[in-house]
Structures are given as structure tokens and as C-alpha cells.
N, C-alpha and C positions, 0 to 999 in steps of 0.2 A: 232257597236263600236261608242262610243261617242266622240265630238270633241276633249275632253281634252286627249282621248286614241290615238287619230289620231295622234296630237303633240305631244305624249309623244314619238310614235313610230318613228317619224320621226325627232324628237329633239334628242341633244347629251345631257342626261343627268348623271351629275356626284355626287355624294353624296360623301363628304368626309370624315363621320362617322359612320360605323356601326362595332357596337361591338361584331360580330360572334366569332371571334372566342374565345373569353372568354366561350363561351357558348360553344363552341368544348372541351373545355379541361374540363369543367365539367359532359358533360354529349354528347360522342360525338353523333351525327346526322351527315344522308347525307345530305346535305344542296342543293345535283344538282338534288334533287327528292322535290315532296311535304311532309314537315314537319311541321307536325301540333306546335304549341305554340311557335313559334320562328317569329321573324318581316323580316328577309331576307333568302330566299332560291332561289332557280331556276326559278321554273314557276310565280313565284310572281314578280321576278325581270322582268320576258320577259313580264307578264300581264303591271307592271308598267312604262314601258319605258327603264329601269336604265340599262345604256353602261358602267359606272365604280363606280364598288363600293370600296371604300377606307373600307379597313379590318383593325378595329382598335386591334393595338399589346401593351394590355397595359397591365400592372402590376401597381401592388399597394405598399404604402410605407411601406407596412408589410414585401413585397416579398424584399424591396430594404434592408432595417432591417436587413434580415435574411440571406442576400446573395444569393438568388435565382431568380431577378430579371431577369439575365442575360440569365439562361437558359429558364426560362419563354416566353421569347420573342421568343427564339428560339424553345423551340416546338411549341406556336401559328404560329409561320413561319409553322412550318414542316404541323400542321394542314391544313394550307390554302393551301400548295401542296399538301398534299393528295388529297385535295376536287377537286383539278384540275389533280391532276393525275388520277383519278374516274373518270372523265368527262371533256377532254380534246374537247369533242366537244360541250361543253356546258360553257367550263370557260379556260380566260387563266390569264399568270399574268404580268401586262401592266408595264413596268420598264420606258416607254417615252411616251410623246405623239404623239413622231415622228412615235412610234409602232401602234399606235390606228386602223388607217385604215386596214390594213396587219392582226392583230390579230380579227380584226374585222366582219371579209368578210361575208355580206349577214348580220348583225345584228343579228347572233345566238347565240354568245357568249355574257357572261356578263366578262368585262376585271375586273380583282380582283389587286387593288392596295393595297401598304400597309402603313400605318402612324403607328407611334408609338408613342402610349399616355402617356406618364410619360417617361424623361430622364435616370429613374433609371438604364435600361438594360448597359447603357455606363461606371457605375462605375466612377470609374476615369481615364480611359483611353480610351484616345483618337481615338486610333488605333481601339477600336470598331466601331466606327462611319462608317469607311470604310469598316468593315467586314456587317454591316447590313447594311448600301448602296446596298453593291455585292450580301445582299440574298433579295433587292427588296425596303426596307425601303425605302421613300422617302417625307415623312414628320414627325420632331418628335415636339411632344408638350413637350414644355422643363422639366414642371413640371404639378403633380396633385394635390392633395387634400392636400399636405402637403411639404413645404419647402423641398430640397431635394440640393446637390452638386452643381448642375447648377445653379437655379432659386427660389427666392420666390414664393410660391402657393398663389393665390386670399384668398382663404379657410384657411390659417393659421392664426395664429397672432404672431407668434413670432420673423416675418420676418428679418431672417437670416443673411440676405445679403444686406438689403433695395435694392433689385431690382435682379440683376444678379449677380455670383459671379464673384473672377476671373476665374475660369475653364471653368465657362458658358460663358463666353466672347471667352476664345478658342474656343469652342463648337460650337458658333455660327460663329468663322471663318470656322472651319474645312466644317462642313453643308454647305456654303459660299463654299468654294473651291469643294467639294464633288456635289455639285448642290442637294442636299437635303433642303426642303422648310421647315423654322421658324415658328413654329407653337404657336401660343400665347395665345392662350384659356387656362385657367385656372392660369395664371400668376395675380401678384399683378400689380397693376398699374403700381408701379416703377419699375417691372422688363419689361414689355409691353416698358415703357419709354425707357429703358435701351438696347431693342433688335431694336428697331427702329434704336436708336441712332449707334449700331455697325454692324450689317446687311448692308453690300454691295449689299446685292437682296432684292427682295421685300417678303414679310411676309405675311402669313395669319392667322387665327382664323379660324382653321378647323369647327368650333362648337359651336359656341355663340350667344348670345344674346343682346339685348342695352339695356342697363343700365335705358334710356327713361321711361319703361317700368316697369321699378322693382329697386325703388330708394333705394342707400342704399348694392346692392347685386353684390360684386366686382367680383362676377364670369363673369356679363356681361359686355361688353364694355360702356363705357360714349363715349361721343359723342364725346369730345377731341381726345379721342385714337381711336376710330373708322375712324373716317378724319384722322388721322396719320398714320394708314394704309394704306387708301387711296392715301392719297402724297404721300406715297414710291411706291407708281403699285403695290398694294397688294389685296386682299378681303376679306370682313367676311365672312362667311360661313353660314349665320342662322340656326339656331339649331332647331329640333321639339317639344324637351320634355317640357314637363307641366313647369317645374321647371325653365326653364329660359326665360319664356313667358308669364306665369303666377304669378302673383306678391305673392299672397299667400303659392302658390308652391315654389315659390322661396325661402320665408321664412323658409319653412320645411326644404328643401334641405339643406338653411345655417346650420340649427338645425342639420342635422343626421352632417354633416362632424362634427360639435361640439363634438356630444356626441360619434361620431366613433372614433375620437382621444382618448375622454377620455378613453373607451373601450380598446382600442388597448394598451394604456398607463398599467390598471388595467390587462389584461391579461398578458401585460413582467412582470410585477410586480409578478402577482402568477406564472408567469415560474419559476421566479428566485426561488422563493420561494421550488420548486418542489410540485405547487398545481395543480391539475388539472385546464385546462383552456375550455374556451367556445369558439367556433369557429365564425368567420367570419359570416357562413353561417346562424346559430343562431341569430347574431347580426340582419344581416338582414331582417330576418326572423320574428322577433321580432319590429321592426322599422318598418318593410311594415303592419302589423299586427293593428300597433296603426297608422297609420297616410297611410288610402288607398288614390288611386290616385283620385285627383276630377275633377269635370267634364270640363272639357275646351275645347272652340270652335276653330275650323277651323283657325277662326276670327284673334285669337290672334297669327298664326304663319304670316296670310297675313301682318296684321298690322306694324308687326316688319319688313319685305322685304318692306313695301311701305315705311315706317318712315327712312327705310335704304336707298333704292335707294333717294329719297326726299334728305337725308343729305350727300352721300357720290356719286350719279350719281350710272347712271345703269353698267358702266362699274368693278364695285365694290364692287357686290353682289354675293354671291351663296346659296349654301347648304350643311347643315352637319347635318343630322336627328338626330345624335344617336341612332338607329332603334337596338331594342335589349340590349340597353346600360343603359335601365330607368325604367326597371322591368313593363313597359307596359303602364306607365304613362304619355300617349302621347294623343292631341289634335283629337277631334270627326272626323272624314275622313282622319286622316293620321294615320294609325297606323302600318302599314307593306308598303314595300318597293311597293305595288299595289295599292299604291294610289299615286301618284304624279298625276297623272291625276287629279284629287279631287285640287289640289295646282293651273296646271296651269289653269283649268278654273276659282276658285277665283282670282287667277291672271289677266285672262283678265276681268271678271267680275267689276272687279277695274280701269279699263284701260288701260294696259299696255300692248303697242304695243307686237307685234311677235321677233322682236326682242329683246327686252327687256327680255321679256321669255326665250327665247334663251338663253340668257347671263347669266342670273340668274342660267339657267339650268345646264350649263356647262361650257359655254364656255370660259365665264371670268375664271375661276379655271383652264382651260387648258391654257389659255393663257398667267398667274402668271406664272405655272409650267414651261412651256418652257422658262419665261424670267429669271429664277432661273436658268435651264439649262445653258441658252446661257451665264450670268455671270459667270458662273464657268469654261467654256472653255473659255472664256475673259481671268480668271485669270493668 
């Protein structure tokens, strides 16, 4: 066993992004056995260190369109209890961090938390917010790829609301009273600005990148709003995929949300029509086809974690892979959830104390979490 598998074992690490279970409703897998072509499963997770993995419950602005956003999130719920119902002694599902140790015992279990990527599942009512609270939800990313009820999207341009709406302002108390954590990754600037400004707890970026890096690409944070996270006791997350680490990637990526809207636009258009349409899968399909993943080092996910701690303190750093979320287009040694080891010894490679490591790992993310708790029983 190598040094970085020694600390991995004995570190509390927490990743705030992995995209399983969109990959369960496509095309389900046991995920508590070895499953070949998928980035998170069981043995991969125990090989890797990883004590909780945050299960991202997203839908897209197709599903929110069409009205079925809402059930979407809720079979990807039912998914993620299956898998823990299958192997209750290999996975449970972590609703506190008060629960971590208890659920924990002897480090067999991987704890399966849930975030929800795109606000659409809430519709406009509020009262949702509380029902996926009770089935686990406990970070929503306000908005995705595309302007939605709540939130301006980074990725849009026809910015809605210049920032937040009023609904999303509710939204963000409700979450606020609920102790569910603000999630800002994929937000436009002004809406980033906007959830700072009315958030009574502290806010994270499940999943991003800094801007430092890839000028120009509002998916990632600028350094303004990265320290503005920071002064409220929040953290970034750092992200693993090619696409927001990689400047060129980066540019792709603006590219497909570009031409996936237009897509999306051209297919309601022949629905109405009563013409036959092209699916999703197709589009994609076709996108990954002309523009494969390129090649990118290790290098560029350390870079971003040093440039971060350097600008926001180590107290203010984490992790949010996207593992499963980027059709594979991830950095040379990180490609599945059995390499963080591969992470912390570039990590210390660069310098950075054991603790520091630590923090990055986990523990800053646990310690947000709970301060979002504790605010909400404040309230």
C-alpha cells in the first residue's frame, strides 16, 4: 500500500459530486459489486479512501419543460435506496454529520449523501423543498445549464432574472430554515452575487472551478466570488473534469451548452410540428463523436486546489469530482473514485501539510455542513 492509499484510508474523504445515479436510470448497474465502465462503485470507493459520496439527483431543463423533472429526482432517490437496500452493509444514507461516526463503524461503509443539481424538481412550490429534505436531499444547486424559476444559469445568455428571482430568494430562505446547503455552481455571476447576499448560512460550489484558469468561462468562479464564499464560512469544491480545468475543454464545453440549447429549441419546434424528433442521447452522441476528450494532466486539477487554498486559505477548499458526470473526460490519475490517492500525494508533493490535506479532504465540507445545520435550528 502506498503512502497516498495509507492517508486516503485513514482520511475522512468527502466528494460532493458524483453523477451515479443518472447512470442508474439509464441503464441500471449494482454499483455495491465491481462494475466495469462506470467512475463510482463499491470496491473502487473502499480501494480509494471515499467515506461520503454526495449522489448527484439531477435533471435537465428538458425534463423541467416537460414536467417530469419532479418525478425524476424522485426515482433517482428510489435508485440510490435500492443500492443501499442491496447492500446495507456496504452503503448507507448519511442525512447529518452528526450521523457519520454511528453509520460509519469500522470504515466499511461508504455513506451515500444526496445533492440536487438543477432546482427544477421544486417547480414552484415550496413545500417541495421539505418533502426532498425528509427523502435525504441536502444540497441543491439552484440552477444548470439553462435559466430556470429560481436562478440565472452561468451557461445561458438570456439571463432571466439578472441574478436570482423572487421565488429563488424564497428558496433560498426555505433551504436556510430547512438546513439544506446553497449550492452555486453553475449560477451566473449575478445570481452567485445575489445568493451571498440573502443566505443566512454559509454556501458552497459543490463542483467548480476558478475562473484564474480558463478566462472568459463563467461556469467557473473568479476570484471575487470565490473570496465571497469564503467570507461567508463557505467552500469551493474543486471539480475534476477536463472541462473546467482545462482552458480549451473549457471552451468545448461553452460550445455544446450553446449548440444543446439550440438542439433542444429545434426539436420542440418539430414536436409541435408533429415531426419526428432526435433524442438527447443522439445529440450527445454526436457531440462526443466530433470533439473527444483531450489529454490532460493531474497537474491541472493540483494547480487549481494550490491557486485556491493560496487565494481563499486552506480552511476553504474541497472536492467535487463529477466522477461519472463528464462522459470520462477527466485528468491522467483521476479517473474513477480509486484514485484520490493519486490527488493527495500530488498534494503533498507540492507541500501541503497533513492537515491541510485533511481539510481539503473533507473536513472543511463537513464542517460548512454542520454550520448550515446549526443555523437552521438557530432559526
Amino acid at each position: 500500500m502506498s503512502a497516498g492509499q495509507r492517508f486516503a484510508q485513514d482520511a475522512t474523504i468527502v466528494d460532493t459530486h458524483i453523477d451515479a445515479p443518472s447512470l442508474l436510470l439509464r441503464n441500471w448497474a449494482d454499483l455495491g459489486v465491481d462494475t466495469p465502465k462506470v467512475e463510482f462503485d463499491y470496491p473502487r470507493a473502499r480501494q480509494g479512501g471515499l467515506d461520503v459520496a454526495f449522489m448527484s439527483i439531477y435533471t435537465s431543463p428538458g425534463e423541467d419543460r416537460a414536467g417530469s423533472a419532479t418525478q425524476t429526482a424522485h426515482t433517482q432517490i428510489d435508485a440510490v435506496e435500492a443500492m443501499i437496500g442491496r447492500h446495507p452493509d456496504r452503503f448507507a444514507l448519511l442525512r447529518s454529520p452528526a450521523d457519520f461516526e454511528r453509520l460509519h463503524a469500522r470504515g466499511q461503509r461508504v455513506l451515500l449523501a444526496l445533492g440536487m443539481e438543477n432546482g427544477a424538481p421544486i417547480g414552484d412550490d415550496l413545500a417541495r423543498l421539505a418533502q426532498f429534505h425528509a427523502r435525504g436531499v441536502r444540497y441543491i444547486t439552484l440552477a444548470h445549464s439553462e435559466d430556470n424559476r429560481i436562478s440565472d444559469s452561468s451557461y445561458s445568455r438570456k439571463r432571466t432574472w439578472q441574478g436570482l428571482s423572487p421565488f429563488g430568494e424564497k428558496v433560498v430562505d426555505e433551504m436556510n430554515r430547512l438546513g439544506i446547503m446553497v449550492d452555486v455552481s453553475h449560477l451566473s455571476d449575478d445570481a452567485v452575487r445575489d445568493v451571498l447576499a440573502r443566505s443566512k448560512a454559509p454556501v458552497i460550489a459543490s463542483h467548480s472551478g476558478l475562473r484564474h484558469f480558463t478566462p472568459g468561462f463563467e461556469r467557473n468562479l473568479s476570484d471575487e466570488l470565490a473570496k465571497a464564499i469564503a467570507a461567508k464560512g463557505g467552500v469551493v469544491q474543486i471539480v475534476f473534469g477536463n472541462a473546467f480545468v482545462d482552458p480549451a475543454s473549457a471552451a468545448d464545453t461553452q460550445a455544446y451548452f450553446v449548440d444543446n440549447a439550440k438542439f433542444e429549441r429545434e426539436q420542440a419546434a418539430a414536436r409541435a410540428r408533429g415531426e419526428a424528433v432526435r433524442s438527447q442521447a443522439d445529440f450527445d452522441a454526436a457531440w462526443e463523436k466530433a470533439h473527444p476528450p483531450r489529454k490532460v494532466p493531474i497537474d491541472a486539477v493540483l494547480n487549481q486546489i494550490d491557486y485556491a487554498v493560496k487565494l481563499l486559505g486552506a480552511d476553504h477548499v474541497g472536492i467535487g469530482s463529477d466522477f461519472d458526470g463528464v462522459s470520462g473526460a477527466l485528468p491522467e490519475g483521476l479517473t474513477s473514485v480509486a484514485d484520490y490517492p493519486n490527488l493527495i500525494e500530488g498534494l503533498k508533493r507540492r507541500g501541503h501539510s497533513d492537515d491541510t490535506v485533511r481539510k481539503i479532504l473533507g473536513d472543511n465540507l463537513l464542517r460548512v455542513w454542520r454550520a448550515v445545520e446549526a443555523q437552521a435550528v438557530r432559526r
